[in-house]
C-alpha positions in Angstrom: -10.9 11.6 6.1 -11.2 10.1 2.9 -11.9 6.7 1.3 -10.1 5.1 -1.1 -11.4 3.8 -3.7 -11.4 0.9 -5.2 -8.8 1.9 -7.7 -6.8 3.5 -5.1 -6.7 0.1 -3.2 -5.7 -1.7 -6.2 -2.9 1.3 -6.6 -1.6 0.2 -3.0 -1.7 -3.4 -3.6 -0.2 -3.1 -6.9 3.0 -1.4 -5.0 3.3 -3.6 -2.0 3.2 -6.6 -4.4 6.3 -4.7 -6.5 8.1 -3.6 -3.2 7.3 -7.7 -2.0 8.8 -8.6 -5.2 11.6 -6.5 -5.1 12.2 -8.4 -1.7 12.1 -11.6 -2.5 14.5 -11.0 -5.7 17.2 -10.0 -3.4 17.1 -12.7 -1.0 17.3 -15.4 -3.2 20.3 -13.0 -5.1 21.5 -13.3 -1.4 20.7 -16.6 -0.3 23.9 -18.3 -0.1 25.5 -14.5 1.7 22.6 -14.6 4.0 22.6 -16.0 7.8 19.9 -18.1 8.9 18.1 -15.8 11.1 18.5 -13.0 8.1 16.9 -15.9 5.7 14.2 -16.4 8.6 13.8 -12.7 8.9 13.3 -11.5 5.2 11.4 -14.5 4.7 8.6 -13.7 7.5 8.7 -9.7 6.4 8.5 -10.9 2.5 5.4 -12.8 4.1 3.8 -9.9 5.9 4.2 -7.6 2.8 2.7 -10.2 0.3 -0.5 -10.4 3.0 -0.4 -6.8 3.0 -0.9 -6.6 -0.9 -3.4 -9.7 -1.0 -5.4 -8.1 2.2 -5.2 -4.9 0.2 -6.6 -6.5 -2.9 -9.5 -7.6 -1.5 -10.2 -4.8 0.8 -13.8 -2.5 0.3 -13.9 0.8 -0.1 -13.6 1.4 3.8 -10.0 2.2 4.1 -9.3 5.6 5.1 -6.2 7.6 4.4 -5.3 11.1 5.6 -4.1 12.9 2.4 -5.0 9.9 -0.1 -3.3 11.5 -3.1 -0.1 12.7 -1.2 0.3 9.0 0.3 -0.7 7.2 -2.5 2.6 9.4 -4.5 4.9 9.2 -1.6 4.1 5.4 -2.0 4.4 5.5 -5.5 7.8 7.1 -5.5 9.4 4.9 -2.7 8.7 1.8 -4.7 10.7 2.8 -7.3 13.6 3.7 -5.0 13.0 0.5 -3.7 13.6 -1.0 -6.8 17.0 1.1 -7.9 18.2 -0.2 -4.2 17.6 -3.2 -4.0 19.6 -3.6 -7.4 22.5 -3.0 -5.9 22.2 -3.2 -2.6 25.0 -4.6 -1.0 24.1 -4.2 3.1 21.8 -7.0 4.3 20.9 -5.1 7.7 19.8 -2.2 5.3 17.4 -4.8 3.5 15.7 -6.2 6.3 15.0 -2.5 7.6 13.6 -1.4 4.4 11.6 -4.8 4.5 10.7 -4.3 7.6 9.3 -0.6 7.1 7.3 -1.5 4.1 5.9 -4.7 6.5 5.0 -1.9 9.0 3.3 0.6 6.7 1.3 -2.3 5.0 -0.2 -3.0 9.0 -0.7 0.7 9.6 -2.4 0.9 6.1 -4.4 -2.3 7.4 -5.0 -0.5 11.0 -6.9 2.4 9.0 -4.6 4.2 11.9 -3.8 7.8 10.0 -1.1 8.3 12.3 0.7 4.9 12.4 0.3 5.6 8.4 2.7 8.8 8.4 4.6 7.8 10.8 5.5 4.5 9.0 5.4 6.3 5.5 8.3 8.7 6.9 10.4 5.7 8.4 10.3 3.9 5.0 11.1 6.7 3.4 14.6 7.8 5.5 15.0 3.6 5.5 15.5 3.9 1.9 17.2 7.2 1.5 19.6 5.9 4.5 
């Protein structure tokens, strides 16, 4: 398997920190529509995505990816799905679970796991499509 590079990395962070942005936009949009244990939990995944990015940022050239390009595209795209989405998204449960997939492919990304990687890649994908 392939290591990114450095550029790559900094491709990957770039996006988490856009997809963590994305995030944070709607809750505070939200805020006042939002339960306290939806605030808590978009809060906590806004959290694990911006570590995700920083962690990313910083990382060496050590993290491995099954079919770099392909990933790096599919990650690509999905952020700016994210983006139209969130814009007018109106289902909170649908925000957390996109949140929550993004929070899951950044610690699979983290893991160097390939396959925790797809499979979390796939799920964010049909979390945004859904």
């Amino acid at each position: 398997m392939p290591a990114l590079t450095s550029q790559e990395a900094n491709q990957l962070a770039d996006n988490f920190l856009a997809m963590s942005k994305v995030i944070g936009e709607y809750r505070m949009k939200n805020f006042d529509n939002l339960s306290e244990a939806q605030k808590q939990n978009l809060k906590e995944l806004h959290a694990k995505i911006l570590d995700a990015s920083d962690e990313l940022y910083t990382m060496s050239a050590t993290l491995v990816l099954e079919n770099v390009q392909s990933s790096l595209d599919s990650i690509r795209n999905v952020t700016g799905q994210m983006k139209d989405t969130f814009a007018k998204l109106q289902n909170i449960q649908k925000a957390i679970n996109i949140s929550a997939s993004v929070a899951a492919l950044g610690a699979a990304i983290l893991s160097k796991d390939s396959k925790a990687i797809g499979s979390s890649l796939r799920t964010l994908l049909d979390s945004v499509k859904a």
